[in-house]
C-alpha positions in Angstrom: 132.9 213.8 313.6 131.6 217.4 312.4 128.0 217.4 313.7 125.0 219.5 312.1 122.4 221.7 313.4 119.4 220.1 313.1 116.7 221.7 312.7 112.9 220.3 313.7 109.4 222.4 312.6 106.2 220.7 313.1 103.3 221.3 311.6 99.9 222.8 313.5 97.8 220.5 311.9 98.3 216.5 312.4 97.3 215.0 308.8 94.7 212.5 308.7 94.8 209.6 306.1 92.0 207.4 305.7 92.5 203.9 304.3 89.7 201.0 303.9 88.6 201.0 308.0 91.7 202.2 309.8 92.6 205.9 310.4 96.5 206.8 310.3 97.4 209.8 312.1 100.6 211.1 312.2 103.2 214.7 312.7 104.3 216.2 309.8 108.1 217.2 311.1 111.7 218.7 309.0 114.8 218.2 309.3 117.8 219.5 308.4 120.7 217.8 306.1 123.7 218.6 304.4 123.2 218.7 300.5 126.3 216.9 300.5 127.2 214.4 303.1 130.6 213.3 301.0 132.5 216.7 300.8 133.2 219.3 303.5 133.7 222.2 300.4 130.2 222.4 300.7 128.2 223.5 303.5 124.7 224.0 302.1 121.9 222.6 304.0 117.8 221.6 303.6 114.9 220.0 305.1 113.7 217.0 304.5 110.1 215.7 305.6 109.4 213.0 307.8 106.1 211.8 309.4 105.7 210.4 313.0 103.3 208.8 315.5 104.1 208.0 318.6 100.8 206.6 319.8 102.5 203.0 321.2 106.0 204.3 321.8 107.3 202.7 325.1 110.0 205.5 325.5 111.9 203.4 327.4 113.0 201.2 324.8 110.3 200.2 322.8 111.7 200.1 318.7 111.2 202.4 316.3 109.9 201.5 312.6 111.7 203.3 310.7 110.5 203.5 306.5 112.9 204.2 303.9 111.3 206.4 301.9 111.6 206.0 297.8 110.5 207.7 294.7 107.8 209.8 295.7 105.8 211.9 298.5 106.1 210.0 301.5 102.2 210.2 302.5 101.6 208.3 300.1 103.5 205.2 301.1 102.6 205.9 304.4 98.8 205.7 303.3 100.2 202.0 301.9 102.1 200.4 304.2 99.7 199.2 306.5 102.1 196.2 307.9 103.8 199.3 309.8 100.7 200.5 311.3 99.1 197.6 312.6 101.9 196.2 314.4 103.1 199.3 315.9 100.6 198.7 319.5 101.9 195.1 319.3 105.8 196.3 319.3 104.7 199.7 321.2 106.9 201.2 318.5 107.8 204.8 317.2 106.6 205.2 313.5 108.7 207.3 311.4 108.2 207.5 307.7 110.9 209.7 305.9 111.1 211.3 302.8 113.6 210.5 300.4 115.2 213.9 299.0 114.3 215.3 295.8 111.0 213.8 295.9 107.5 215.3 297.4 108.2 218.2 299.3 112.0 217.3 300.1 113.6 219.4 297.6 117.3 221.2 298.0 116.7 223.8 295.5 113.0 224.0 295.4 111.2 224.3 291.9 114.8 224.3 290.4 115.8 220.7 292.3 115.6 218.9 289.2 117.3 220.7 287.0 119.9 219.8 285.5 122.4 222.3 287.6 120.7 221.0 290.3 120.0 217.3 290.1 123.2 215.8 291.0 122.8 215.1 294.4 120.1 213.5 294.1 121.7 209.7 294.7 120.9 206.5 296.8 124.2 207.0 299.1 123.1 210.3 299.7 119.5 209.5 300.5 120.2 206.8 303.1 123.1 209.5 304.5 120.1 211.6 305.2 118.1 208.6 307.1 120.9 208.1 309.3 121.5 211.1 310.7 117.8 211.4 311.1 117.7 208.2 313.1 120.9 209.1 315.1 119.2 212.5 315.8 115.9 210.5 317.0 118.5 208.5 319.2 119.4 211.5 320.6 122.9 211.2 319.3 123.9 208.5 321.5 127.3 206.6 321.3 125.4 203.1 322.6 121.7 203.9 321.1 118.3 203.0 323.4 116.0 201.8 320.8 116.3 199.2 318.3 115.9 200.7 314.7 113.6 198.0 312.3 113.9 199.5 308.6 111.3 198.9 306.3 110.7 199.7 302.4 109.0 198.3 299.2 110.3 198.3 295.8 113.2 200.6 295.7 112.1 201.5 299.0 113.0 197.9 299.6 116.3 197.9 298.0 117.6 201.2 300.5 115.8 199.7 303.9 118.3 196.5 302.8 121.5 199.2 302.3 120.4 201.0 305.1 120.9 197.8 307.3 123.9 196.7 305.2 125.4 200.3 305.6 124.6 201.2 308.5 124.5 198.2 310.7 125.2 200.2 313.7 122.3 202.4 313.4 119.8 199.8 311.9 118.9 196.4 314.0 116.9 195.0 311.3 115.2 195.2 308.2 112.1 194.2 306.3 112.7 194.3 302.4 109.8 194.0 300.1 110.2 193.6 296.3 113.3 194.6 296.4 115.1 194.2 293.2 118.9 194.4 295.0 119.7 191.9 291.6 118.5 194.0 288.2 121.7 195.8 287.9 124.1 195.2 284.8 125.1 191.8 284.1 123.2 190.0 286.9 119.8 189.2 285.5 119.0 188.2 282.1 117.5 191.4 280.4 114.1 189.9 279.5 113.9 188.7 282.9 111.3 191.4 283.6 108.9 191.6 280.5 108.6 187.9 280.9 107.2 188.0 284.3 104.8 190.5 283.0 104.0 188.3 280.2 103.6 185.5 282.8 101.3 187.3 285.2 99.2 187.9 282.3 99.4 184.0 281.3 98.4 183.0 284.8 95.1 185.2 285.0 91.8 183.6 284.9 90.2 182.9 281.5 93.0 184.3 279.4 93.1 182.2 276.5 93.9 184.8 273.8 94.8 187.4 276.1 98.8 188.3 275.9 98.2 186.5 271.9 96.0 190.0 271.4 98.6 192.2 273.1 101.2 190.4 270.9 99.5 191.2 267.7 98.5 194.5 268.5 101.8 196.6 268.2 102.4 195.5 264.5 98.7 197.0 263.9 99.1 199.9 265.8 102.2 201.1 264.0 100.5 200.3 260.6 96.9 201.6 261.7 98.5 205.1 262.7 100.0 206.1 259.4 96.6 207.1 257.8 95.0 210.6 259.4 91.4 208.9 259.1 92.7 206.4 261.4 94.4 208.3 264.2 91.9 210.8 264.3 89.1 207.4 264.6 92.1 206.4 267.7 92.0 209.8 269.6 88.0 209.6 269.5 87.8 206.1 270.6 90.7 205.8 272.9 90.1 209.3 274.6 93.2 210.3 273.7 93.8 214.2 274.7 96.7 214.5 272.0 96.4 213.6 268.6 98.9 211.0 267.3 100.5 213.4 264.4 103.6 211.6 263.5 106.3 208.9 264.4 107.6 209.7 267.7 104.1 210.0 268.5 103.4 206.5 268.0 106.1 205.1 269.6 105.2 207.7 272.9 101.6 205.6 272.8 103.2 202.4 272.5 105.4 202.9 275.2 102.6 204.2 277.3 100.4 201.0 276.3 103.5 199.0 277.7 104.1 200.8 281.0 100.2 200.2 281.2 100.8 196.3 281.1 103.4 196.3 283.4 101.6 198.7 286.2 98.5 196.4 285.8 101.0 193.5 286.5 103.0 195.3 289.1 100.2 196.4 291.5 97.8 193.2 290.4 96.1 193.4 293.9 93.3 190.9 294.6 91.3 193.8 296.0 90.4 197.6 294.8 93.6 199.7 295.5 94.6 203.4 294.2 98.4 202.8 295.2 99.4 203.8 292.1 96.0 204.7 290.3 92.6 203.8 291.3 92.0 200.2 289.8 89.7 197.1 290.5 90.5 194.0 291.9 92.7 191.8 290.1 93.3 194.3 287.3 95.1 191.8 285.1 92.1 189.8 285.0 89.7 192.3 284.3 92.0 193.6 281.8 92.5 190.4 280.1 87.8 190.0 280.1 88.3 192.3 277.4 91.0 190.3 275.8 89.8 187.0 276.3 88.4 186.3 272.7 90.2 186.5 269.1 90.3 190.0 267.8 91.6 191.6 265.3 91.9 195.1 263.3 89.9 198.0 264.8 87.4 195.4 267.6 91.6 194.9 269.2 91.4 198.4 269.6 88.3 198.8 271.1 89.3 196.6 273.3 92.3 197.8 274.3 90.3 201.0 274.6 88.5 199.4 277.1 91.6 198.2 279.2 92.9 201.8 278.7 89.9 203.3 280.6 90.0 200.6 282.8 93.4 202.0 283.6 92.9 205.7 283.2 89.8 206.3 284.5 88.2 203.8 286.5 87.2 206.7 289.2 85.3 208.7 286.0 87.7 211.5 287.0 89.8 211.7 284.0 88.4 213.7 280.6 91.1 212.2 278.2 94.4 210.1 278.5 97.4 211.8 278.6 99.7 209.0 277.3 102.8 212.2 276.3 102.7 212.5 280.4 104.9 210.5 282.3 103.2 207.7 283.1 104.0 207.9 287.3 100.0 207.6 288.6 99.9 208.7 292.0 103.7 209.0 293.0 105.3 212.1 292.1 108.7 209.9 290.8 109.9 212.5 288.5 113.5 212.2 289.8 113.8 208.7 288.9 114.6 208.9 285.1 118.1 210.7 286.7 118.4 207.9 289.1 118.0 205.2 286.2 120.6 207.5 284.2 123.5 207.4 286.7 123.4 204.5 289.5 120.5 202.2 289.1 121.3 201.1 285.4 118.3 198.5 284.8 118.8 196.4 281.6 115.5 195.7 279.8 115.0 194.1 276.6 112.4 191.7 275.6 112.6 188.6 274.3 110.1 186.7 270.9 108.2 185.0 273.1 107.0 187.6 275.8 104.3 189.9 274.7 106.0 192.9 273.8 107.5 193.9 270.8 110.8 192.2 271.0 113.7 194.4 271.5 117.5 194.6 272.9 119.5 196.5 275.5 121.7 198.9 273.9 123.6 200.3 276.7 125.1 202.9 274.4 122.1 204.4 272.7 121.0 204.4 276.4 123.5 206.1 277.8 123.2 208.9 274.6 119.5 209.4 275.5 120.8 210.5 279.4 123.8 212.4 278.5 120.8 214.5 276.0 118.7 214.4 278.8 120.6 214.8 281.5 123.9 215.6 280.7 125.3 212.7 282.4 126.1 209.4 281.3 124.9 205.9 283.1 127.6 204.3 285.4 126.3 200.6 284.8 128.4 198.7 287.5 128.0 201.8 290.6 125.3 199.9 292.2 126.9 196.9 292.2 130.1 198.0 293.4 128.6 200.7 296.6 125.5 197.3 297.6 126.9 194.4 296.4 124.1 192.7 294.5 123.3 189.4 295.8 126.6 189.0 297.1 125.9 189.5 300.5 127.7 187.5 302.7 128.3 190.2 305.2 124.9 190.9 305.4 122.8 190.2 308.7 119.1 190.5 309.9 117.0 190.9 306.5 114.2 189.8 304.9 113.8 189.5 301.4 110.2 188.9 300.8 109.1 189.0 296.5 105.9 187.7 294.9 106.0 185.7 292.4 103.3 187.3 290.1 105.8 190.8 290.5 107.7 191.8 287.3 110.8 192.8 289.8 110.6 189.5 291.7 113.4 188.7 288.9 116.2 191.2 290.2 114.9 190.3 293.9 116.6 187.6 296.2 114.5 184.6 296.1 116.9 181.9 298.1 118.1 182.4 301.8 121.8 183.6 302.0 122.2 182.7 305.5 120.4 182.1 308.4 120.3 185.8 309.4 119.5 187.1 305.4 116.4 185.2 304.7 114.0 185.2 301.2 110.7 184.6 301.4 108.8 183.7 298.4 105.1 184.5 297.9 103.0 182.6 295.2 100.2 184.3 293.7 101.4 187.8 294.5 102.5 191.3 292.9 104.2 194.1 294.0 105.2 194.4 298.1 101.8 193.3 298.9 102.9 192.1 302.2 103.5 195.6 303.3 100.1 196.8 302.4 97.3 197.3 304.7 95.8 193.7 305.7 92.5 192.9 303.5 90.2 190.0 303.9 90.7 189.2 300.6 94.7 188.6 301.0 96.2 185.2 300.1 97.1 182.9 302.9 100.8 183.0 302.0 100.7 186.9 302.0 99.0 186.6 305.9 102.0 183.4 306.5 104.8 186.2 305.0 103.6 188.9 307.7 104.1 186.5 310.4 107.5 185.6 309.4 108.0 189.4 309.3 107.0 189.8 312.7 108.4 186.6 314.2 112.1 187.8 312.9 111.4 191.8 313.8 111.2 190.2 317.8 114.0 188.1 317.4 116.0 191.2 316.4 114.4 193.1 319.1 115.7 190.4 321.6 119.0 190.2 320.4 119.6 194.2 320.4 118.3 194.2 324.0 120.6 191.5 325.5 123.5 193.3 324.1 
């Protein structure tokens, strides 16, 4: 098998990130990877980013914890994923976070990576090529391996530590997968399944009596409010808006923004103050829903949802306006992952009459028209389940599946045990891979029970590599 060259820089400095009382420290390192692992016509190389501590590390054979980087800069699910970092003395394990590639400071092509002559290797199978050469560089390239590898990832971080694992079963002796939605692809999940759990987190909130009722009414009124100039200009001074709403498409750019504001508010619906993806209170839904709690109607909705919207925008007072034409990514830097959605990870979404949305359908083929225009590439709909299998894993060993049940992509994520070595675990009362996240006093008691499952099956993979 042709080997590469690797290549390893590190950085001067070690980077310090602060989060709540704890202190991660870590190495900024590189490393070198073919652009394309799948053909041998091409031989061009890069560097992708990986972060490591080695504090703990028993270099004998204590594990490594290995994260599977997803759509963004990797500090900043290294500043997040807390679960790694306090159990790393405990397992006197080797932290690695990598970066997935075309994301953060992993790009082939540099400020050209995604464009569109550029883009195309920008894929899951690629992605998890690049982790396992890193890992089999960090074992030191040998045939039987020393340390037990123990993947971890959240969201669609999640879904590759599960492929990695699946994959690569070889390299990888275990993984953790949070939120992973492994079941959203075409034809697996009803469409709505995801604006309904939205709707539903909302619905479960304290004191919400008219609260997703509001949201409901307010798209009709939005559409009509915005044809009259008086009334748009009265909605960029009261909303903050830094872009007038001038016509059609603009409207329809605001709604959409108003709806990916609802489902991040649902998604990262933390029962503490977190800036994961922006900075936002505790329980956002809730405090959302304060504003929304009574009967409104023409421009009092508004001002309401005004409210929400700063709530959203700006609760550090660091924003002068909303930017609702931007793409609505808060603190990761996911701009590669309109591509992804374009060519493997094909997502239906509709929404239903009875969710809070405006209801709509999946039209794969207007979809696929709006990539090819973007993109220049049509969707391949059934790629994901055909390379990872769904939830038709019956091969699969040494996984768990943990979702929360207040998560809009708990609906695509395995929620029942498919063996005794691919377990689910379901989390009541919880949003988005919140089991990963750096311990809080204020976490649920099934959130704390879920970590201790995590670690109870990370030994008992540990065991079992070591008594081979």
């Amino acid at each position: 098998m042709r080997r590469i060259n690797h290549i390893i820089t590190t950085t001067i400095l070690t980077i310090i990130l602060s989060f709540a009382s704890s202190e991660y420290k870590y190495e900024t390192k590189w490393f070198t990877v073919p652009l394309d692992h799948f053909s041998f016509q091409r031989n061009e190389t890069f560097k992708i980013k990986y972060l490591v501590n080695d504090s703990y590390w028993d270099r004998n054979n204590g594990p490594i914890f290995f994260y599977t980087g997803n759509e963004g800069q990797i500090e900043q699910f290294a500043k997040y994923t807390g679960f790694i970092w306090e159990n790393a003395e405990e397992f006197k394990a080797k932290i690695v976070f990598a970066e997935h590639r075309y994301y953060g400071a992993s790009m082939p092509f540099g400020n050209k990576s995604l464009d569109n002559d550029h883009i195309g290797y920008l894929t899951a199978a690629q992605a998890l090529a690049d982790y396992a050469d890193l890992v089999d560089y960090l074992q030191g390239g040998a045939l039987n391996p020393r340390y037990p590898v123990i993947a971890f990832g959240g969201s669609y971080g999640g879904m590759l530590a599960a492929y990695f694992r699946i994959k690569y079963p070889h390299l990888v002796t275990g993984a953790i997968a949070a939120s992973a939605p492994v079941h959203m692809f075409t034809g697996m999940v009803p469409c709505d399944v995801f604006d309904r759990i939205v709707t539903s987190s909302f619905n479960f909130a304290e004191n919400t009596l008219n609260c997703t009722a509001n949201i409901k009414e307010s798209w009709k009124f939005i559409r009509n409010f915005t044809t009259s100039k008086n009334n748009t200009d009265w909605l960029k001074t009261q909303w903050r808006l830094c872009d007038p709403v001038k016509d059609a498409t603009d409207v329809q750019t605001l709604i959409d923004y108003l709806k990916d504001m609802y489902t991040s508010l649902a998604m990262v619906n933390y029962p503490y103050p977190s800036a994961f993806l922006m900075p936002l209170p505790a329980n956002p839904v809730r405090t959302a829903c304060q504003y929304l709690n009574k009967k409104l109607q023409g421009k009092e909705l508004l001002k309401a949802i005004g409210k929400v919207l700063e709530m959203y925008t700006n609760y550090d007072k660091n924003n002068k306006c909303v930017n609702y034409k931007s793409d609505n990514y808060g603190n990761l830097d996911a701009s590669g992952w309109d591509y992804q959605a374009c060519t493997e990870m094909v997502m239906p979404m509709c929404t239903s009459d009875t969710d809070m949305f405006e209801a709509n359908t999946w039209n794969l083929t207007k979809y696929s028209e709006e990539c090819h225009k973007k993109y220049n590439v049509y969707p391949r709909p059934d790629a994901a389940r055909v390379q990872y299998g769904g939830d038709r894993l019956q091969a699969a060993t040494n996984i768990v599946f943990s979702n929360g049940l207040l998560d809009p992509w708990a609906g695509g994520g395995i929620l029942n045990s498919l063996s005794e070595t691919t377990i689910a675990v379901v989390i009541i009362n919880t949003a988005h891979h919140l089991d990963l996240m750096p311990s809080n006093k204020d976490d649920p008691e099934t959130v704390r029970m879920t970590r201790n499952i995590h670690k109870q099956q990370i030994h008992k993979w540990i065991r079992a590599f070591r008594q081979q």
